[in-house]
N, CA and C of each residue as an Amber inpcrd file, in Angstrom:
protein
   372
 112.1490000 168.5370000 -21.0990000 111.9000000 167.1980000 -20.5770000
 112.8170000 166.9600000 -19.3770000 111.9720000 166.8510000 -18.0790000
 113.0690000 166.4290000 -16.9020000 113.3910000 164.6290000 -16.6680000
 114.5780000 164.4660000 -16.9070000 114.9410000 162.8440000 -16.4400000
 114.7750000 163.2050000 -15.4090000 113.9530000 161.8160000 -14.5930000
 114.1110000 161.4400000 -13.1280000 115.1390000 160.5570000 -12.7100000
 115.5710000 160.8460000 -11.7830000 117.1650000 159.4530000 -11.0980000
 116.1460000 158.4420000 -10.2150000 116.5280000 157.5290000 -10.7540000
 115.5610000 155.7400000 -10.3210000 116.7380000 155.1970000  -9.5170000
 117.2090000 155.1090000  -8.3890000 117.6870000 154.2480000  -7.7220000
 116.9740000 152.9290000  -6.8650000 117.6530000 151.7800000  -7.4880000
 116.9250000 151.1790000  -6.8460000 117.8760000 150.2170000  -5.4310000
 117.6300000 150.1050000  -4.0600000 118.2450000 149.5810000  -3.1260000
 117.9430000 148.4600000  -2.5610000 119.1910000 147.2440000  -2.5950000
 118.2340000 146.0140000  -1.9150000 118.7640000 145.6750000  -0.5140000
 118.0230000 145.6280000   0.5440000 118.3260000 145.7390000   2.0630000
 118.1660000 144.3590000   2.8670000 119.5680000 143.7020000   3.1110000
 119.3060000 142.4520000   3.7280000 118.9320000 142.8050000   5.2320000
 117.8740000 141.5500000   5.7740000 117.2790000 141.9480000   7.4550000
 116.9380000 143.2800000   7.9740000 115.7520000 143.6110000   6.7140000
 115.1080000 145.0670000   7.1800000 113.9080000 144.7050000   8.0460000
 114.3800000 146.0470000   9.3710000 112.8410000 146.2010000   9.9510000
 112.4430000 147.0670000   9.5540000 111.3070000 146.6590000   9.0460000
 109.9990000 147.8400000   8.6510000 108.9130000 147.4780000   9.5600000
 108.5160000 149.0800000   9.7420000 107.2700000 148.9080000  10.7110000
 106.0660000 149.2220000   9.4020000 104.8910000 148.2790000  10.1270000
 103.5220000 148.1210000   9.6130000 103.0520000 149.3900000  10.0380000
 101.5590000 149.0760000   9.4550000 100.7020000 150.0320000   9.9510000
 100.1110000 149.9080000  11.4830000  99.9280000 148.7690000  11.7060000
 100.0230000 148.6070000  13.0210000 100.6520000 148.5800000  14.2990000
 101.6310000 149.3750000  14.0670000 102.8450000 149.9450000  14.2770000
 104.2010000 148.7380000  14.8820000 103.6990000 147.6420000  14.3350000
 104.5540000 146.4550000  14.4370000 105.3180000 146.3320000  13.6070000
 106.8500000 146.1780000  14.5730000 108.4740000 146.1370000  13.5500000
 108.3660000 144.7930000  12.7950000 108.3650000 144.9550000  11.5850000
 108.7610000 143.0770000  10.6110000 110.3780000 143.1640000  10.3730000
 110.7590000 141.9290000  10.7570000 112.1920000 142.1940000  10.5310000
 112.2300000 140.8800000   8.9290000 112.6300000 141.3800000   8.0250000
 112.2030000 141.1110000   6.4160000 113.1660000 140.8320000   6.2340000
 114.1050000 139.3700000   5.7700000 114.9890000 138.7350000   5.2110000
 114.9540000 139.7900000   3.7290000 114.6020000 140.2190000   3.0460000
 115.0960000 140.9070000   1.8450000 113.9050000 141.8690000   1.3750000
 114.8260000 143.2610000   1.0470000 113.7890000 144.5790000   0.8550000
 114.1790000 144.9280000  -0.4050000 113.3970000 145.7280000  -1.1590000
 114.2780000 146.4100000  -2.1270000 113.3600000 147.9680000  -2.4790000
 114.2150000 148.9650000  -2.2100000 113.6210000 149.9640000  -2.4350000
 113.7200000 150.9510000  -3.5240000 113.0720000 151.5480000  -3.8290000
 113.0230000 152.7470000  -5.2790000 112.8520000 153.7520000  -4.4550000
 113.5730000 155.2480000  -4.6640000 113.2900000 156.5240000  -4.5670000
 112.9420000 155.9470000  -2.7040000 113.3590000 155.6170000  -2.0950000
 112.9680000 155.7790000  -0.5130000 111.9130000 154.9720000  -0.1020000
 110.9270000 153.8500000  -0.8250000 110.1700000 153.5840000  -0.8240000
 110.5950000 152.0090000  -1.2360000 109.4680000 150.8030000  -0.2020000
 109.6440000 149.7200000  -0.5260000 108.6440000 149.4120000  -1.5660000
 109.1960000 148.2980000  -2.5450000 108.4770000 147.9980000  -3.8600000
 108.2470000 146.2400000  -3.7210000 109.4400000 146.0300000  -2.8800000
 109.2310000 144.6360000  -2.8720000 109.3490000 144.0920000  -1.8810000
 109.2490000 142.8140000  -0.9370000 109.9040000 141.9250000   0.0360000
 109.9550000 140.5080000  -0.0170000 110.9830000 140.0590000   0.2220000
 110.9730000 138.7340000   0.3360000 111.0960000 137.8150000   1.4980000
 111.3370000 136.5450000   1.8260000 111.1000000 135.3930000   2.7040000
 112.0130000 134.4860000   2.0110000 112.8450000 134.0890000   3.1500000
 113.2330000 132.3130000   2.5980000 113.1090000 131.1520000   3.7270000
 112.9430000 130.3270000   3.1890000 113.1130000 128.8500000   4.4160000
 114.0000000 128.4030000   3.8230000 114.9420000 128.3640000   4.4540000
 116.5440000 127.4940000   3.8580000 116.8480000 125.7680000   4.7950000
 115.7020000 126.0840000   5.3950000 116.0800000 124.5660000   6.2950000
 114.6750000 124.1490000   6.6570000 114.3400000 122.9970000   7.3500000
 113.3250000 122.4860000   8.3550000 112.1140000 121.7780000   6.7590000
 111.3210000 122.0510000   7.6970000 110.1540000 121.4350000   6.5640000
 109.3420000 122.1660000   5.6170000 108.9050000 121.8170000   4.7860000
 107.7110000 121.8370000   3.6260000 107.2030000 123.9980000   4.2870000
 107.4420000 124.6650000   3.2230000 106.4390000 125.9820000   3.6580000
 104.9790000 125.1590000   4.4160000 104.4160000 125.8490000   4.8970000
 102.6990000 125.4380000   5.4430000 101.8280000 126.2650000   5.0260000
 100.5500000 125.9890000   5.1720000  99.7400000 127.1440000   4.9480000
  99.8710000 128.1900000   5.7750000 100.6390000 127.7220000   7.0500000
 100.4990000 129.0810000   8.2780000 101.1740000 129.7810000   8.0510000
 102.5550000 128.9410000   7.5940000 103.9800000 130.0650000   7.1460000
 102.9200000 131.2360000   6.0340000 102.3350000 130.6840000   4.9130000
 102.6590000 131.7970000   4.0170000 101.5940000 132.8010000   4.7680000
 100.1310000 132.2490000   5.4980000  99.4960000 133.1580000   6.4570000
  99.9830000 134.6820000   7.2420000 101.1780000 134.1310000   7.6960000
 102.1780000 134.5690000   8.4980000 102.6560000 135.7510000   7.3450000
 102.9170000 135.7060000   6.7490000 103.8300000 135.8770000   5.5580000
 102.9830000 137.0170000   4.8610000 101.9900000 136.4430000   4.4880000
 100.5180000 137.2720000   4.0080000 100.3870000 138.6540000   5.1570000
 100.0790000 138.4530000   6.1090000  99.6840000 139.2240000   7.0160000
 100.9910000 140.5510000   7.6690000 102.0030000 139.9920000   7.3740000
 103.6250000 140.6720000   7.2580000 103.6320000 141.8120000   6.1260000
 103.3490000 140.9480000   4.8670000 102.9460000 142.0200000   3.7580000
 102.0060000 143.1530000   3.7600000 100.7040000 142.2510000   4.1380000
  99.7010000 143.4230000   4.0680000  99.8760000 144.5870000   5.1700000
 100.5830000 144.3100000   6.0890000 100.6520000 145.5020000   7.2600000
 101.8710000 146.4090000   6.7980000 102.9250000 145.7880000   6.1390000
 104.0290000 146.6020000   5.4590000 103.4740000 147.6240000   4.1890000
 102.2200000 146.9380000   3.6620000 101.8660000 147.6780000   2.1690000
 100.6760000 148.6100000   2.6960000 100.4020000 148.7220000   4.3830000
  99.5730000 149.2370000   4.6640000  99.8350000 150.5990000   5.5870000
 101.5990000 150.3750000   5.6700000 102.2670000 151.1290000   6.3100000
 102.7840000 152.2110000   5.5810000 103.2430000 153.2900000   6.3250000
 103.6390000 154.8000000   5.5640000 104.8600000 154.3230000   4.6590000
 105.5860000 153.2740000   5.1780000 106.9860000 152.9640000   3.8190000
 106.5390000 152.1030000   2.6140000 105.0410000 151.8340000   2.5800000
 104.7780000 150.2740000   2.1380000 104.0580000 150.6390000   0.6240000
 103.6050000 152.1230000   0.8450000 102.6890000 152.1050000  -0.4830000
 102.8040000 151.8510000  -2.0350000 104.0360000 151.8170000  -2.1230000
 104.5700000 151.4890000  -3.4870000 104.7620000 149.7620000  -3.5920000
 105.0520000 149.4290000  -2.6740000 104.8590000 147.7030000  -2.7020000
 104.3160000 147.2350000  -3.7490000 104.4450000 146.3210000  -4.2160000
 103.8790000 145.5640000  -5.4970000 104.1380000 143.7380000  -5.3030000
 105.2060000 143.6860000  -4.6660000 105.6430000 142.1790000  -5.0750000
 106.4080000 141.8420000  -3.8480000 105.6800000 140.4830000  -3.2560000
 106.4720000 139.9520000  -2.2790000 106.3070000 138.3520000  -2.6960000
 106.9970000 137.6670000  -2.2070000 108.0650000 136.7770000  -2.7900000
 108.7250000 135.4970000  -1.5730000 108.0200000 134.5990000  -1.7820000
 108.3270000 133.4270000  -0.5480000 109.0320000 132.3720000  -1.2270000
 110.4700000 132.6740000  -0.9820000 111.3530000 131.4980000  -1.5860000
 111.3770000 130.4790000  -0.4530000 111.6880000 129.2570000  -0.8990000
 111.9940000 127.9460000   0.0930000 113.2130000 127.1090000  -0.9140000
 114.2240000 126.4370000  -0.1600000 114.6650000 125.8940000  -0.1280000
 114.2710000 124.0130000   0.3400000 113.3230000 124.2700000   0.7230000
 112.5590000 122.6770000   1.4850000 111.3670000 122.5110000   0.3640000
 110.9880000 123.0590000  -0.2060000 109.3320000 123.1480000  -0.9100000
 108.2620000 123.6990000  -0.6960000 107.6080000 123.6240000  -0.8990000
 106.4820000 123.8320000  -0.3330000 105.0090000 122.7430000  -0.3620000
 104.3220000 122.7480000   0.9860000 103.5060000 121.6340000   0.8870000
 101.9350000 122.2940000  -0.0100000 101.5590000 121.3850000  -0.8420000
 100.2660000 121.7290000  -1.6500000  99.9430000 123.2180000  -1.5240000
  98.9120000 122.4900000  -0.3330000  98.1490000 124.0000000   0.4370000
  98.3370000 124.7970000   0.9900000  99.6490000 125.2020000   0.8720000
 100.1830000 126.4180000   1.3770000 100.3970000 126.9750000  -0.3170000
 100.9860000 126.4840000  -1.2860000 100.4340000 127.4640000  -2.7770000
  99.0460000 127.9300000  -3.1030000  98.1790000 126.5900000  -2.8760000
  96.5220000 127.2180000  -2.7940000  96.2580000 128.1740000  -2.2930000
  97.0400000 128.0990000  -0.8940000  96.4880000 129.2770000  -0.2420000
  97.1440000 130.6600000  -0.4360000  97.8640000 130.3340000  -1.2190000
  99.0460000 132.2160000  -1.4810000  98.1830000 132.0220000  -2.7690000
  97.5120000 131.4480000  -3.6210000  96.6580000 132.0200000  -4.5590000
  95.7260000 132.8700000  -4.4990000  94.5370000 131.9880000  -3.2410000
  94.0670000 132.1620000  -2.9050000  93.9170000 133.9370000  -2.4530000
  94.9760000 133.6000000  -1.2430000  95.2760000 135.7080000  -0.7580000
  95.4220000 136.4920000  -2.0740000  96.2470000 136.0850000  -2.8480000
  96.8700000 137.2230000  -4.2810000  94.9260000 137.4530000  -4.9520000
  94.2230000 136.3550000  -4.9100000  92.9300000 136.9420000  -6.1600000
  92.3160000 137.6830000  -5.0250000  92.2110000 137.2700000  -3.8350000
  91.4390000 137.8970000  -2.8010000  91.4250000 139.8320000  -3.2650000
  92.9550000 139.7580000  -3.5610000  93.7480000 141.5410000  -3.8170000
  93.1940000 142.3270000  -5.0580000  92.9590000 140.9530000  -6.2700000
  93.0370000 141.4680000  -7.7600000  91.7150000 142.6990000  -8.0340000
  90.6600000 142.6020000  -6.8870000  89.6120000 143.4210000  -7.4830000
  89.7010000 144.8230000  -7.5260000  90.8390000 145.1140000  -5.8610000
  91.3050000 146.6850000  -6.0560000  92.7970000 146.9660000  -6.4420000
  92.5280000 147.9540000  -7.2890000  94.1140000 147.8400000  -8.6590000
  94.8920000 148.9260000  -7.7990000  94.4850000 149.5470000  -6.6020000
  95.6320000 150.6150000  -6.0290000  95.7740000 149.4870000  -5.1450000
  95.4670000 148.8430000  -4.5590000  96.2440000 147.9420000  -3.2790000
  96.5570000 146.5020000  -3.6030000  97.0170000 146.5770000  -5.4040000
  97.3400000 145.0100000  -5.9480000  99.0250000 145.0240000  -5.2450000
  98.9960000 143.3770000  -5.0850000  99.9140000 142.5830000  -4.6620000
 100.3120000 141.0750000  -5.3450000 101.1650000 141.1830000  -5.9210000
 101.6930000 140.0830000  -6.4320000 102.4990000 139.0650000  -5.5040000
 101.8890000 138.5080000  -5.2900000 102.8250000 137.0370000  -4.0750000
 103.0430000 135.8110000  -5.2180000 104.3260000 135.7600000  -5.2540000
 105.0380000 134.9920000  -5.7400000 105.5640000 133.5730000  -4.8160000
 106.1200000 132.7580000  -5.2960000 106.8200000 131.4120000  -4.7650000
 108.1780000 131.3530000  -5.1470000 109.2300000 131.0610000  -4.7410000
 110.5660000 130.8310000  -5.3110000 110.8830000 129.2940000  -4.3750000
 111.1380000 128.5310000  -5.7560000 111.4690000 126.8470000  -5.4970000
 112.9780000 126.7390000  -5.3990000 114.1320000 126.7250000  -4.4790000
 115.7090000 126.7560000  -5.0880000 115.4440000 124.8490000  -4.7760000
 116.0960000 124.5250000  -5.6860000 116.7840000 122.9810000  -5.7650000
 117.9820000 122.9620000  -6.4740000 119.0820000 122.0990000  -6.5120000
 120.1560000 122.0960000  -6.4600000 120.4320000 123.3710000  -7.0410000
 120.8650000 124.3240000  -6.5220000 121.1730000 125.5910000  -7.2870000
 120.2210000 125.8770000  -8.0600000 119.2220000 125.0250000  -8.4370000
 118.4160000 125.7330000  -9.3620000 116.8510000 126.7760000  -8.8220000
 116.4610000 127.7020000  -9.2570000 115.1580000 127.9170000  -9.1160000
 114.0380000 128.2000000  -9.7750000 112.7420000 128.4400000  -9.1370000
 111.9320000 129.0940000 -10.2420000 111.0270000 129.1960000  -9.8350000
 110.4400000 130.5010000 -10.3510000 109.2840000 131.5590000  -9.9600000
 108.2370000 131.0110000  -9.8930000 106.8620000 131.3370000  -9.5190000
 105.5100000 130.6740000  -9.9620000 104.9210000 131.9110000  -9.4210000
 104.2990000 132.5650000  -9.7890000 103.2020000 133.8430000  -9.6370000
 101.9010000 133.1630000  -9.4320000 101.3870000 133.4220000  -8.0730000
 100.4750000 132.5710000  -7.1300000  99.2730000 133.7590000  -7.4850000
């Protein structure tokens, strides 16, 4: 029986290039074996997420999970500090079922709420 070594690495202000050979510069990475599994986003100031932010956000992911570092991706992750307005959660639902029908290119987009020190997840 061979053990495998699982390292896992988390990388503040990574650029990763897409498949479109466009650099994302990614407030938070975290990688396994050389490979990204996750990314995240925060808004720590200004207003309400929007629908464009998570658009934005959406389209960041899919070119990273579409890119040669991206294939292991699974979970990206839009924390705010301000909230988020309605329809910008509708719409990160929305993208995540858009994903659910093909199971090699699933993506879990998450929400992270921080308020006073506190937070919490919501799987969109």
């Amino acid at each position: 029986v061979s053990s495998m070594y699982h390292k896992c690495e988390i990388i503040i202000n990574e650029t990763i290039p897409g498949k479109s050979e466009k650099n994302h510069k990614v407030p938070v990475a975290v990688k396994s074996n050389g490979m990204y599994i996750a990314i995240a986003f925060n808004k720590p100031i200004g207003n309400s997420v929007t629908k464009r932010d998570v658009n934005r956000f959406y389209q960041i992911t899919v070119d990273v999970k579409n890119g040669e570092h991206g294939t292991q991706l699974t979970d990206a992750i839009y924390g705010s500090s301000v909230g988020f307005k309605g329809e910008s959660l509708v719409e990160l639902e929305r993208l995540s079922k858009e994903r659910e029908d093909d199971p090699e290119n699933t993506l879990n987009f998450k929400a992270a709420n921080f308020e006073n020190r506190i937070y919490f997840v919501t799987k969109c």
